[in-house]
DOMAR-488598 format. One record per residue (C-alpha): residue number from 0; x, y, z. Coordinates in pm, 1 decimal, decimal comma. Each point is the difference from the previous one (the first is absolute). Layout:
<pts>
pos:east:north:up
NUM:X:Y:Z
...
</pts>
This chain:
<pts>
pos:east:north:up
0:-4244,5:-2320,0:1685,8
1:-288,5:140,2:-163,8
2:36,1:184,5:-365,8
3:-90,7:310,7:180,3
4:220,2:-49,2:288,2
5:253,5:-98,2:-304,5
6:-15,8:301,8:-188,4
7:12,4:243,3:293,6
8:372,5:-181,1:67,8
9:129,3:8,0:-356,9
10:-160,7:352,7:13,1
11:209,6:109,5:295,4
12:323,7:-177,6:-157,5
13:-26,3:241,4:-277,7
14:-89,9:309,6:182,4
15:336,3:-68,3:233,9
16:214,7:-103,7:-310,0
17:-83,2:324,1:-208,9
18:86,7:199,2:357,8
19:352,2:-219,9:-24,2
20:85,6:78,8:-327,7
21:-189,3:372,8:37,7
22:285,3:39,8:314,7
23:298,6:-139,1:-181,9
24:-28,7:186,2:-335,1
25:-101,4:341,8:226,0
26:291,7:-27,4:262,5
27:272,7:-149,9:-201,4
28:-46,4:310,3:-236,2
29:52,8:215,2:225,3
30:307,6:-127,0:95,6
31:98,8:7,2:-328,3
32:-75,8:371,2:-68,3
33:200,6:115,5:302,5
34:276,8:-221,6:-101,1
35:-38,4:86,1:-365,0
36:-17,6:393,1:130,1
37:226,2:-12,1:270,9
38:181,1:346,4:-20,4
39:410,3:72,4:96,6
40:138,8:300,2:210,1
41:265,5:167,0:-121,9
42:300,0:142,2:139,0
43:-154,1:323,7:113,9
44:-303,9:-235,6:163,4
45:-282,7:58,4:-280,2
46:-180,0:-289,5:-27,4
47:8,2:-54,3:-435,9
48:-307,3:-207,3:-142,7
49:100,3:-231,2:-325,4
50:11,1:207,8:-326,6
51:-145,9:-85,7:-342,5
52:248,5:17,6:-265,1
53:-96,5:402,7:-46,1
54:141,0:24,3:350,6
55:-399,0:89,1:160,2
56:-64,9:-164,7:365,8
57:-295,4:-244,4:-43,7
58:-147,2:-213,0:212,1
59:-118,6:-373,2:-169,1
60:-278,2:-41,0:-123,8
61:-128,9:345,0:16,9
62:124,7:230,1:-319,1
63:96,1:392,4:114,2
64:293,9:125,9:214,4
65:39,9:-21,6:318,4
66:136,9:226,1:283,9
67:183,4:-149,3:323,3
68:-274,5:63,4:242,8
69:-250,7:-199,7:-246,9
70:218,4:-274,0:-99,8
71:29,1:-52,3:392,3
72:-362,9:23,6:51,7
73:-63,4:-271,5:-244,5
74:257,8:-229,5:165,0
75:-180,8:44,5:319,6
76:-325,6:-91,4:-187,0
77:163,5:-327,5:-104,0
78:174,9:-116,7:245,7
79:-317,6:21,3:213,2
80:-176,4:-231,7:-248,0
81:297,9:-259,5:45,7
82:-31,9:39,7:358,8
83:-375,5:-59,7:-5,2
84:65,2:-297,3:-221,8
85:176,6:-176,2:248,2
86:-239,1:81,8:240,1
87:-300,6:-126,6:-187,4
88:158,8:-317,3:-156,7
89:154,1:-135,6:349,2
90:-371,1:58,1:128,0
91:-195,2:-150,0:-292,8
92:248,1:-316,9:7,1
93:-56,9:-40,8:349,2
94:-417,0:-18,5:-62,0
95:58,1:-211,6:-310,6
96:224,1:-255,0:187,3
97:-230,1:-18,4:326,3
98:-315,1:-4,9:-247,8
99:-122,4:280,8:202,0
100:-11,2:243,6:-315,1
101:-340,8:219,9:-51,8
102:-99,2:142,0:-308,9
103:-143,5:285,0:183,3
104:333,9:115,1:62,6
105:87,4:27,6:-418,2
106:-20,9:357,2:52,1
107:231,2:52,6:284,6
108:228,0:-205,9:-217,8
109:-37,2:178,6:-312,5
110:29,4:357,8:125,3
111:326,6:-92,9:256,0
112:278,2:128,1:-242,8
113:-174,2:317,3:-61,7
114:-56,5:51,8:357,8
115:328,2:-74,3:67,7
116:108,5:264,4:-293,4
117:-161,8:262,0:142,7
118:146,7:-57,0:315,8
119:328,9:9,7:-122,0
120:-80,1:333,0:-184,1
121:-160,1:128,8:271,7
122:290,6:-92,9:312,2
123:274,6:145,2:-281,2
124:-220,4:352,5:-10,1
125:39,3:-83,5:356,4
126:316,1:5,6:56,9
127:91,9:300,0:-270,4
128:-208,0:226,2:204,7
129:151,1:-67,8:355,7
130:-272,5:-164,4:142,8
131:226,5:-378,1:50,2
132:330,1:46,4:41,4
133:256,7:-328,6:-3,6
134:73,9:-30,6:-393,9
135:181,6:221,0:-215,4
136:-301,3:35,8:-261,1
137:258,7:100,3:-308,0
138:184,0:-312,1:7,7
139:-213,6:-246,2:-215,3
140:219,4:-326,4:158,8
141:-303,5:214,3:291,9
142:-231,2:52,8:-208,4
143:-57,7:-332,1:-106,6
144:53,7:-142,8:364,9
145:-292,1:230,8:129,9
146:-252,7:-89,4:-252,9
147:81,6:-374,7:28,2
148:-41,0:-29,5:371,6
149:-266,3:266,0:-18,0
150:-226,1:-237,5:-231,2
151:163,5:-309,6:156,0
152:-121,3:121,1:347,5
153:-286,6:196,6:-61,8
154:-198,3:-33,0:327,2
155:347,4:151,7:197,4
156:34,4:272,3:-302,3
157:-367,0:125,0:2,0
158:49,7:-10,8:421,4
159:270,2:254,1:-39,1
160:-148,2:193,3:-267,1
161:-286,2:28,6:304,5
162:192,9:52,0:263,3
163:215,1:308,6:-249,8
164:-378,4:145,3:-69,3
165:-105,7:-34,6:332,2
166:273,8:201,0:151,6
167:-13,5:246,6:-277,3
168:-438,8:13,9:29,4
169:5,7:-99,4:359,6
170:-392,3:20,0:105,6
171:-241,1:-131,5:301,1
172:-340,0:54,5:-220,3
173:48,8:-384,1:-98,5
174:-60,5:-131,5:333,3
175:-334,3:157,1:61,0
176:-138,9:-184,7:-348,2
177:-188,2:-318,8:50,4
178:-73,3:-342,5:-102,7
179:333,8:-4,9:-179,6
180:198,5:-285,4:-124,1
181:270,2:-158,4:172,1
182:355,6:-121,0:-140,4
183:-8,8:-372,5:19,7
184:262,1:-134,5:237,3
185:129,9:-339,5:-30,8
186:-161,3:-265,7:189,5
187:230,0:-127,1:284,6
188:-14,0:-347,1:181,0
189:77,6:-9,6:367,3
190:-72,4:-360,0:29,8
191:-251,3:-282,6:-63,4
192:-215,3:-258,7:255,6
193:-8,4:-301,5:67,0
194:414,9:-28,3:-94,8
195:86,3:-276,9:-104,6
196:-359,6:-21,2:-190,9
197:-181,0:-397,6:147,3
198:-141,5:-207,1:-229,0
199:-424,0:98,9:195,0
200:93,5:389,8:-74,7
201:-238,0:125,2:-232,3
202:111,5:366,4:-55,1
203:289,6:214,6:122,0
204:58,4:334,1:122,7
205:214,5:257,2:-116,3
206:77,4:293,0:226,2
207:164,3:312,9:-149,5
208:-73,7:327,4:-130,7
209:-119,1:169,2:-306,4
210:-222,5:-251,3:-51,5
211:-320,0:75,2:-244,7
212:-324,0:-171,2:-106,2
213:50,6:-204,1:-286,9
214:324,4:-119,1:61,2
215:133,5:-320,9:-151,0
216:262,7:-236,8:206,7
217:165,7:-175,9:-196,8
218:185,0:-354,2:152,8
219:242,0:-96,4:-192,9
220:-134,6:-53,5:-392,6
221:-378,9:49,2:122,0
222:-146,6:324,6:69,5
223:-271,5:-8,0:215,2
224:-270,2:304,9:109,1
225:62,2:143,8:325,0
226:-306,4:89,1:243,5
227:58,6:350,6:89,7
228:-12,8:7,6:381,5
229:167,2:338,0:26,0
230:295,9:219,4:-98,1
231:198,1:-215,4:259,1
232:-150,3:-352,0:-49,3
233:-84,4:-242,7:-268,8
234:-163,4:-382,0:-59,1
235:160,3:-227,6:-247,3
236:-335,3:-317,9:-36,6
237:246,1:-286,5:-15,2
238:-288,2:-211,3:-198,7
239:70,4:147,1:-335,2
240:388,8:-104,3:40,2
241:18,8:-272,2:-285,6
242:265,9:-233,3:112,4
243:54,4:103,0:325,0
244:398,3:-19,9:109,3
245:43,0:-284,7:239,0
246:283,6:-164,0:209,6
247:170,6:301,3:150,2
248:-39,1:189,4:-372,2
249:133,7:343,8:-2,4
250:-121,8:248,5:-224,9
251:-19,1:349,7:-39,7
252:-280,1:240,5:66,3
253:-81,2:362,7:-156,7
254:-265,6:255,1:-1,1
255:-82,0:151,2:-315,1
256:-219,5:370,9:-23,7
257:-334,4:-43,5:-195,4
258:51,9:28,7:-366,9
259:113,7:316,5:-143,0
260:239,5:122,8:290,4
261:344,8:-162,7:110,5
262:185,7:-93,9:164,2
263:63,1:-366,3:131,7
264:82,0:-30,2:359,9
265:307,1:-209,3:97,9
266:36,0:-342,0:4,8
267:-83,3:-221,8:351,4
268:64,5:-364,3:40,8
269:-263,4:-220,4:116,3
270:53,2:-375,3:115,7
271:-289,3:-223,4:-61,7
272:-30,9:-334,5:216,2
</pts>
């Protein structure tokens, strides 16, 4: 390994260990603000925030008094952090561990918890109003729920949140726009020839759907690039496969989107002669 090529790796082993400990100190307090600020209902079901010793409501760290409604508000804020945490630190340890991780995603990494925040605000003003029913809102045992799963899953939240605007704002003007962008769907594989793979076999085909130009296949630990046939089809060159599997070898095969959009496609066994 070069000292160029050497740097660039001990510069990507910092960037991803400043995300790790970035994630940890970010998410873990959060958790410990809605634990430290986790209010009681009384008997006639007000929901009571911790006191100072001058009997005010506050809400750690922040100094001032605090009503009910905003006390609530923050926990939503919070627990949507947490719930992004977990979200972004089961993802980044994944990349890490498959030494997949790219340092152009630092940003998606870095601004997760806040995303996930808002989200958790936003799904709590949600439910409030009337637009998402399902979770008494008052309760902050709820409260905290929604804004964990709301950050935790924030693909399925912000898909409600659209489908709760879209009913509201329903509209056919979108459709007559063009050259707009697509959702990315995730790859499928329907199968792969020749099965089981011969030892002359120089590249193997993948048909599916939601394929895309520039996608990788990755078999087992080595990730190869895909020629783009079509949406439907795709060519895996078998002569880049260091150590080819041999002797009946099975191993699995994935597709993975170009870099910058997810997600991975399942997992298919190949056999190898």
């Amino acid at each position: 390994m070069s000292d160029q090529e050497s740097k660039a790796e001990w510069g990507k082993v910092a960037v991803f260990m400043s995300l790790v400990w970035y994630l940890l100190i970010v998410g873990l307090g959060a958790v410990v603000v809605v634990i430290a600020n986790f209010p009681s209902v009384d008997q006639q079901g007000a929901v009571v925030f911790p006191r100072t010793a001058d009997g005010l409501s506050q809400f750690f760290p922040f100094r001032g008094t605090v009503s009910p409604d905003q006390g609530l508000l923050l926990l939503a804020l919070f627990a949507g952090i947490s719930g992004s945490f977990l979200h972004a630190a089961q993802s980044l340890s994944s990349y890490i561990g498959n030494a997949a991780f790219k340092v152009s995603w630092t940003a998606w990494y870095f601004l997760r918890p806040w995303v996930g925040g808002v989200l958790g605000f936003a799904l709590y003003f949600a439910l409030r109003s009337g637009l998402v029913s399902g979770i008494n809102a008052v309760n902050p045992y709820g409260v905290v729920a929604l804004g964990l799963l709301g950050g935790w899953f924030s693909k399925t939240t912000t898909d409600k949140l659209q489908e709760v605007f879209e009913t509201l704002f329903k509209t056919d003007e979108d459709a007559k726009r063009k050259d707009k962008l697509h959702s990315v769907e995730r790859p499928v594989i329907n199968g792969v020839t020749p099965s089981p793979v011969p030892t002359s076999a120089t590249e193997l085909t993948i048909s599916g759907r939601h394929f895309m130009a520039g996608t990788k296949v990755r078999i087992g630990d080595v990730e190869l690039d895909g020629v783009f046939v079509s949406e439907t089809e795709l060519k895996a060159p078998l002569s880049k496969l260091v150590n080819r599997p041999s002797g009946n070898a099975k191993v699995t095969l994935q597709i993975r989107n170009p870099e910058g959009l997810e997600p991975l496609s399942t997992k298919q066994e190949v056999t190898f002669d």
